[in-house]
Each structure stands twice: as structure tokens, then as C-alpha cells.
Residue frames as qw, qx, qy, qz and C-alpha x, y, z in Angstrom:
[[0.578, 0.471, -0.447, -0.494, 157.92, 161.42, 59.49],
 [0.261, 0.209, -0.940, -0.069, 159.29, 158.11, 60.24],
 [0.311, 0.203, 0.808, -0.458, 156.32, 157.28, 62.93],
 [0.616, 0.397, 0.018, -0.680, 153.82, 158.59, 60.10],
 [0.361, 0.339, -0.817, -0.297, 155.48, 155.82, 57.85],
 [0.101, -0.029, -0.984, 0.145, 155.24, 153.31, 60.33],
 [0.397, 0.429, 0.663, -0.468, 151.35, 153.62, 61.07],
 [0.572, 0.406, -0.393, -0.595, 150.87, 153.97, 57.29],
 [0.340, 0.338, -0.877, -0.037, 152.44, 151.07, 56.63],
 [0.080, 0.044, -0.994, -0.061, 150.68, 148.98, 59.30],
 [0.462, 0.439, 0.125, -0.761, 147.09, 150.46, 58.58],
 [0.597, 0.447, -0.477, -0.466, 147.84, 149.09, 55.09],
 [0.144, 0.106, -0.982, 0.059, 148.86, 145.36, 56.41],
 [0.099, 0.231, 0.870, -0.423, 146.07, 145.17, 58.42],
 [0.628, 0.421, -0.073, -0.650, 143.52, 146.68, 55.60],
 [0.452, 0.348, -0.735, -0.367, 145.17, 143.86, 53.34],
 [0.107, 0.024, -0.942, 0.317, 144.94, 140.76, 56.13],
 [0.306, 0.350, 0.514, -0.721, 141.51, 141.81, 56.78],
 [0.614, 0.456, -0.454, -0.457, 140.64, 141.53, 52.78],
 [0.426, 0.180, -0.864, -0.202, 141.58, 137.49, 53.54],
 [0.318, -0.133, 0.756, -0.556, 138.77, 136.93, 55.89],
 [0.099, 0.192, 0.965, 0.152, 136.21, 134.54, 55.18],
 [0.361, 0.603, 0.359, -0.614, 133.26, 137.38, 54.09],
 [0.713, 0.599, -0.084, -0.355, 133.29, 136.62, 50.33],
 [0.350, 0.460, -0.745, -0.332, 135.33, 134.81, 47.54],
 [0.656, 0.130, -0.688, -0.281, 135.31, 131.19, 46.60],
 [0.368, -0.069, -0.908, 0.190, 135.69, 129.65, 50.01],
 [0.142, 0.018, 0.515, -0.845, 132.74, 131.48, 51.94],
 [0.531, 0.004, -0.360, -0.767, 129.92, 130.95, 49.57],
 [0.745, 0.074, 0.494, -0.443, 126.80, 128.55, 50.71],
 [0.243, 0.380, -0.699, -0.556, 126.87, 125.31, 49.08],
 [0.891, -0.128, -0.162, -0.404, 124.03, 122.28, 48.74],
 [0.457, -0.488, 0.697, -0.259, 124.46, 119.49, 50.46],
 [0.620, 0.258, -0.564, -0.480, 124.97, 117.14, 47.60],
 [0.100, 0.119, 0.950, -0.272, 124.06, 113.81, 50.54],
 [0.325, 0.408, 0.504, -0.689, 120.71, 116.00, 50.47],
 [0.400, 0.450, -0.164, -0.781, 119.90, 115.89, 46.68],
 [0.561, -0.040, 0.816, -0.134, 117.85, 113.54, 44.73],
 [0.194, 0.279, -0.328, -0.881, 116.72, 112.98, 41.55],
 [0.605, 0.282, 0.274, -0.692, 113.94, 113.48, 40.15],
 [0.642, 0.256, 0.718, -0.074, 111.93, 110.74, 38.28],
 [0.120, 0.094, -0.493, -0.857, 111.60, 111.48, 34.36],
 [0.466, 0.291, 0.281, -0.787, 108.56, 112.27, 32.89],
 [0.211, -0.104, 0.940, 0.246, 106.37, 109.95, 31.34],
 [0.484, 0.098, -0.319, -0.809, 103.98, 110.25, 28.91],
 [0.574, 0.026, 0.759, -0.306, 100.89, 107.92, 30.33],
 [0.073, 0.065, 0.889, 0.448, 99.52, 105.21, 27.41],
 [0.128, -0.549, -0.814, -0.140, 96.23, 105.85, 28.67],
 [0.097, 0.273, 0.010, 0.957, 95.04, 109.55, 28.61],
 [0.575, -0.350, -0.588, -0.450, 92.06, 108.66, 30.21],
 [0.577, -0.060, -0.634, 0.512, 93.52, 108.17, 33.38],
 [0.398, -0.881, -0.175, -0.186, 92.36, 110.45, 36.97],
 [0.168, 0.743, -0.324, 0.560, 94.73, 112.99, 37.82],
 [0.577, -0.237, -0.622, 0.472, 96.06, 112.09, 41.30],
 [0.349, -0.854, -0.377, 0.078, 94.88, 114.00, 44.68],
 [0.128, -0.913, 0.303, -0.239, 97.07, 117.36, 45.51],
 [0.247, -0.747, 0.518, -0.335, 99.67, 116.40, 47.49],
 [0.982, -0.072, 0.147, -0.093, 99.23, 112.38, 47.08],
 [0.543, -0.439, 0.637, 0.326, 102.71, 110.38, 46.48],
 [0.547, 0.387, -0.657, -0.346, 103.47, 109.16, 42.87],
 [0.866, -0.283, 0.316, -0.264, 102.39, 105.59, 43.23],
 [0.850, 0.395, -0.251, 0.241, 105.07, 104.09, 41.05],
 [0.632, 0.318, -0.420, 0.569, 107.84, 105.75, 43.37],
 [0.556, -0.713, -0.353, 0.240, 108.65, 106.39, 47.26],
 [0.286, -0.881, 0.372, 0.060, 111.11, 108.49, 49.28],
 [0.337, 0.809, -0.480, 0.049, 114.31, 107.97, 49.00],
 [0.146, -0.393, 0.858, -0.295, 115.25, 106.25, 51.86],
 [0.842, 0.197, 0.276, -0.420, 112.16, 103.69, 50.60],
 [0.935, 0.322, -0.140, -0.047, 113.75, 102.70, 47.65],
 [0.129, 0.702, -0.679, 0.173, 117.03, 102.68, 49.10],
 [0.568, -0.264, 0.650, -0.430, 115.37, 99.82, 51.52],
 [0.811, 0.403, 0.089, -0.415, 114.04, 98.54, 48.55],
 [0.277, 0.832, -0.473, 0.084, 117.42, 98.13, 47.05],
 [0.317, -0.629, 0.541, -0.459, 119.05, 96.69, 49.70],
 [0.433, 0.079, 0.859, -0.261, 116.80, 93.99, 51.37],
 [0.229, -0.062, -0.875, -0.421, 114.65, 93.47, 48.29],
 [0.662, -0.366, -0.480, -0.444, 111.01, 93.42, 49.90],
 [0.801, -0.265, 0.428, -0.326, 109.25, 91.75, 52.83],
 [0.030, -0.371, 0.928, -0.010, 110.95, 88.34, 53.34],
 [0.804, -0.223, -0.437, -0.334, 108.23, 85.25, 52.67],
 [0.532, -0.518, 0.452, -0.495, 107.76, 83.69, 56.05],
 [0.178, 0.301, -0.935, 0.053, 109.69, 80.30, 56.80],
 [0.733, -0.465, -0.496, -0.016, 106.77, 76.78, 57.66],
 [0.352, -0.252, -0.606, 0.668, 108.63, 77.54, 61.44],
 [0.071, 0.068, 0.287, -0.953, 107.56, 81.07, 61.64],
 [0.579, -0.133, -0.392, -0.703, 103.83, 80.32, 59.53],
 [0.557, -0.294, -0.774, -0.064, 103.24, 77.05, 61.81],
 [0.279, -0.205, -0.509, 0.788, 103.91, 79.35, 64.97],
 [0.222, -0.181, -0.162, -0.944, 101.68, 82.22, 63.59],
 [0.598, -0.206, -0.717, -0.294, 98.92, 79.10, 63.14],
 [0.501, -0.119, -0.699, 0.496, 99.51, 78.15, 66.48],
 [0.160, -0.285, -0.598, 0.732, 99.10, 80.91, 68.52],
 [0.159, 0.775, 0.609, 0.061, 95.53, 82.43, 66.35],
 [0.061, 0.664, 0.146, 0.731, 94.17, 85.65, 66.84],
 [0.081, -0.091, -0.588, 0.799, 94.26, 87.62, 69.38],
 [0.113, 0.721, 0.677, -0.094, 90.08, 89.08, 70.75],
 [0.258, 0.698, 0.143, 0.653, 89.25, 92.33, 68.63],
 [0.178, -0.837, -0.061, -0.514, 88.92, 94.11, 72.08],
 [0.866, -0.178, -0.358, 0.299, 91.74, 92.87, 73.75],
 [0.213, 0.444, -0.193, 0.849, 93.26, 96.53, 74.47],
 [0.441, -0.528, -0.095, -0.720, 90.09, 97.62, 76.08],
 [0.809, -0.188, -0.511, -0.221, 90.44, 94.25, 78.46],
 [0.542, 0.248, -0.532, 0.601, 94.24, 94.64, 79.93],
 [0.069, -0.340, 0.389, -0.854, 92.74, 96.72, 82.75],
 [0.762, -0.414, -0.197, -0.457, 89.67, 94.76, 84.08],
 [0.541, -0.522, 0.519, -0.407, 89.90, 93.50, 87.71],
 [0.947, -0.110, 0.244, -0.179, 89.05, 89.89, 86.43],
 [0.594, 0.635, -0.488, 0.075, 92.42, 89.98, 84.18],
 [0.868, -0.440, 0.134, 0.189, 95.12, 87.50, 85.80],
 [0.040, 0.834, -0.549, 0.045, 98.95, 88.71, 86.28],
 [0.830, -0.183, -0.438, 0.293, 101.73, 87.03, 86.85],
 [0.570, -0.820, 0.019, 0.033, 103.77, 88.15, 89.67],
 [0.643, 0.642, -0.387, 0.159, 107.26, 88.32, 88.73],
 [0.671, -0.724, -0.148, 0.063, 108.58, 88.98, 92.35],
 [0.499, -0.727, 0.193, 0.431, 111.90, 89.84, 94.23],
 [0.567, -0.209, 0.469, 0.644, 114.47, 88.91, 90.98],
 [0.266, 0.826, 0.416, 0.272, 112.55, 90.86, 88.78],
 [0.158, -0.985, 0.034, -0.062, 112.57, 94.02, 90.88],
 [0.861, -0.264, 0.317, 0.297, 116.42, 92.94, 91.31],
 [0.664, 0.138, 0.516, 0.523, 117.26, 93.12, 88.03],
 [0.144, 0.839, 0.294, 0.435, 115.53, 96.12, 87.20],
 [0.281, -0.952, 0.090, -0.081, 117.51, 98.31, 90.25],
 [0.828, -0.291, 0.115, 0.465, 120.82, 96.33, 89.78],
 [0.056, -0.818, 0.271, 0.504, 123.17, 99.21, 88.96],
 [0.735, 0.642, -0.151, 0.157, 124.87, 99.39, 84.98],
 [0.352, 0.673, -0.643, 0.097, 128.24, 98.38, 83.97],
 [0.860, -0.036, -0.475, 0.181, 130.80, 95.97, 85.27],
 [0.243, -0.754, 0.500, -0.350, 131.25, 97.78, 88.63],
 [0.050, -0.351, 0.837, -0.416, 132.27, 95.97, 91.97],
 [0.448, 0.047, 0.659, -0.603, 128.59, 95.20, 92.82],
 [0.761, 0.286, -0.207, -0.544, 127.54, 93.10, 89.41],
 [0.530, -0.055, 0.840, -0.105, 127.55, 89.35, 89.42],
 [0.590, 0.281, -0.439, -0.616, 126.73, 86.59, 87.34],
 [0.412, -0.295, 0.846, -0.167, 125.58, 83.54, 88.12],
 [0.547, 0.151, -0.712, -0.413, 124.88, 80.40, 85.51],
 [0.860, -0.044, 0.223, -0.456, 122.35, 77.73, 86.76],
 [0.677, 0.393, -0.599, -0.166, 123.46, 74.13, 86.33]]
């Protein structure tokens, strides 16, 4: 009788302890990822009824992605381009329309970078034993 007790008894603990695992109530449940949610433009009743329906699947042209107007936001636009950077643009023109197609002809001229190039590209990373620095002057 007493051993029947005692495997009653911890049957029943371990029915209860097993009731606080993480298969239901308030803290298992799926929940949105409120970083992921955005809202949604309101609807606006165009002045001009006349207007052509946009294409399937085209953007709203009045508003981007998110992370658009966030950019928008932010930095405000493309930056106008300082007289330094416009006089440089000036400077160096246009490039020839078929200048891709060119990079490989025989008659192109390289430069040759030579030994400190290749050097620099195979010199091992970090600040081991075997990195250096040397200033010109």
C-alpha cells in the first residue's frame, strides 16, 4: 500500500510538471514580428477619375519600400554635386559607348604594376611578426 502511494503520488507530479511545458498557453503562441510590420498608405480618393489604372503588380508611384523612404528620411535625397566634384566630372568627359567591348583587344595598353603589387597582394593579414611598414620621406 505504501509503494502504491508512492508511485501514485509521483505519476501525479510528473503529469502536473509536464502540464508546464511550453506546448500551449500564453508563452508558446506564434507572434509577428512587429520590426517586420508596416503600414499601409491610406486611401485616397483621386481628383481626377479619369486617370489609367496602374499595371498589375506596378509600385504605387507616390510611395516606395520601406527601407526607401526610410533613406529618404534620413539623408533627404541625392546630394547636389559641389563646382570640385562638377569641374572634375567636366574634366574627365565621357567615356567611348563601346568601351566594355574594347578592354580585351591586343592593341589595349596595360600598365604593369610589378613585384610590390604582387607583394602586397600575398603579404599575409594582421599584425603578425612578418608585417612591416615603411613611410617614404
Amino acid at each position: 500500500m505504501r509503494n502504491t502511494t508512492k508511485i501514485l503520488l509521483i505519476a501525479g507530479t510528473s503529469a502536473m510538471l509536464a502540464a508546464c511545458g511550453s506546448g500551449g498557453g500564453i508563452l508558446g503562441r506564434e507572434r509577428p514580428d512587429e520590426m517586420a510590420v508596416s503600414r499601409q498608405a491610406p486611401l485616397v480618393v483621386p481628383p481626377d477619375f479619369n486617370l489609367t489604372p496602374p499595371a498589375p503588380g506596378a509600385p504605387r508611384p507616390s510611395e516606395g519600400s520601406a527601407s526607401e523612404q526610410a533613406l529618404e528620411v534620413l539623408f533627404g535625397g541625392p546630394a547636389p554635386r559641389s563646382s570640385v566634384e562638377t569641374s572634375a566630372l567636366d574634366r574627365a568627359g565621357s567615356a567611348a559607348p563601346g568601351i566594355r567591348s574594347s578592354i580585351g583587344d591586343p592593341q589595349t595598353n596595360t600598365v604593369a604594376k610589378g613585384r610590390v603589387t604582387r607583394d602586397i597582394i600575398a603579404a599575409p593579414e594582421g599584425d603578425g611578426p612578418n608585417s612591416s611598414t615603411v613611410i617614404p620621406g
